[in-house]
C-alpha positions in Angstrom: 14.2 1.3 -13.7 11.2 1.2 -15.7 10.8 1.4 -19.6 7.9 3.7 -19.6 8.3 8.1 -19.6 8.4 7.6 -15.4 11.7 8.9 -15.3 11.2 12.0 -17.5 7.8 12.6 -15.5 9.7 12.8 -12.4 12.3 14.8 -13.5 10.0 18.1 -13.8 9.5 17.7 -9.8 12.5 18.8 -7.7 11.1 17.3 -4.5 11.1 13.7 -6.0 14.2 12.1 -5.1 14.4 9.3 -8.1 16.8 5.9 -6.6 17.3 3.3 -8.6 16.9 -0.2 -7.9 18.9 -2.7 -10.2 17.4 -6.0 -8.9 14.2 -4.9 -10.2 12.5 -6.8 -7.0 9.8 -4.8 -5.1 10.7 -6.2 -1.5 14.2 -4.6 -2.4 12.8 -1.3 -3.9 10.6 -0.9 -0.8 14.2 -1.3 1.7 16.1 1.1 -0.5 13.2 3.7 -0.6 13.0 3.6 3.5 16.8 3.3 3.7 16.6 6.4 2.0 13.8 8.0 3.7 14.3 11.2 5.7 11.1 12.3 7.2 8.6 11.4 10.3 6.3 9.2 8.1 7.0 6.4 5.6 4.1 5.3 3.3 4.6 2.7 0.9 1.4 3.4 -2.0 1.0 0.8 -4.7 0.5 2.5 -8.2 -2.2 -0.2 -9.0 -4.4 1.5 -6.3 -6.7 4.3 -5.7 -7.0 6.4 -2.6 -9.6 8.6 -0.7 -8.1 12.4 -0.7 -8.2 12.2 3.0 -6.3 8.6 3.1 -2.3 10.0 4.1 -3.8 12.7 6.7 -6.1 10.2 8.3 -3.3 7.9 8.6 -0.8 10.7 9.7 -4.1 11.8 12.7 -3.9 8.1 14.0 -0.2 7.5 14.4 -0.1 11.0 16.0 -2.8 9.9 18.9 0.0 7.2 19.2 -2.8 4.4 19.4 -1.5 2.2 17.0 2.6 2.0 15.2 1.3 1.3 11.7 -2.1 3.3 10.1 -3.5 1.8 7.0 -7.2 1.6 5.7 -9.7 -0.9 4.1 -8.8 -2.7 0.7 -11.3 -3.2 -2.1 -9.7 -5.9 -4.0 -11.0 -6.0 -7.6 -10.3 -8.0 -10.4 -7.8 -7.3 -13.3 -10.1 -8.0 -15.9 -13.7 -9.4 -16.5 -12.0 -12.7 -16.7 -13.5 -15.7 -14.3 -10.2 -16.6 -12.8 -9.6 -12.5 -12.2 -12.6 -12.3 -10.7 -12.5 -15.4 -8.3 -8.9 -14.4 -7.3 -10.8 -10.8 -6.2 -13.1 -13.0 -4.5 -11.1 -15.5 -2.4 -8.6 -12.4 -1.7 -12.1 -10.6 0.2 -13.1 -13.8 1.4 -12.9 -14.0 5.7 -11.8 -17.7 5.1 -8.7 -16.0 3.3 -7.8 -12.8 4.7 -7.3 -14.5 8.4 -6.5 -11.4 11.3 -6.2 -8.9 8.3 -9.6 -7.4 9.0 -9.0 -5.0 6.4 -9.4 -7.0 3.5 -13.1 -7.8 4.0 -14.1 -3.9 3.6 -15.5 -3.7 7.2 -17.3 -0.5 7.5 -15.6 0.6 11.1 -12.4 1.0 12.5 -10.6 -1.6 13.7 -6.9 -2.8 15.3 -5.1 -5.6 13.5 -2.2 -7.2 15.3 0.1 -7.1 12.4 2.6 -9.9 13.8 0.4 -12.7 13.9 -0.2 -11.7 9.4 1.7 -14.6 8.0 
């Protein structure tokens, strides 16, 4: 439902299944899209991020040695802009005093389980 060229991009690929999503609400999009879903895996990938070329088959290898239900890996959060409130909202969103159980956020160099019911 953008107003951008996404939906005459997506129209040269066949595989890309294009559902709309009136409400314009990202919690909703995300139901519709896994409503929708038909395959073994689900990934939901945020178009204001960057990932490693080995990110979705790394996940896909650790939900396949069925040690964990969800596979994810470290965020980097960095700031919008050069801006000081940008960059102290990057900060506090790294910060351990902030982040709580998600583990993740704090760029930790090794692997590590999160118990995702207890991220509130």
């Amino acid at each position: 439902m953008s107003n951008d060229k996404t939906r005459e991009i997506l129209k040269k690929y066949k595989e890309i299944k294009l559902i709309d999503n009136p409400d314009r609400i990202t919690p909703i999009a995300l139901n519709i899209g896994i409503k929708n879903s038909s395959g073994d895996y689900i990934m939901i990938a945020s178009a204001h991020s960057t990932y490693s070329k080995n990110y979705i088959s790394e996940c896909v290898k650790r939900l396949d040695e069925n040690k964990c239900d969800i596979a994810g890996g470290k965020v980097v959060t960095m700031p919008g802009n050069n801006t000081k409130k940008a960059i102290a909202i990057s900060k506090v969103l790294s910060h351990p005093f902030e982040i709580g159980e998600a583990k993740y956020r704090i760029n930790t160099p090794k692997k590590c389980s999160i118990d995702t019911q207890n991220l509130t």
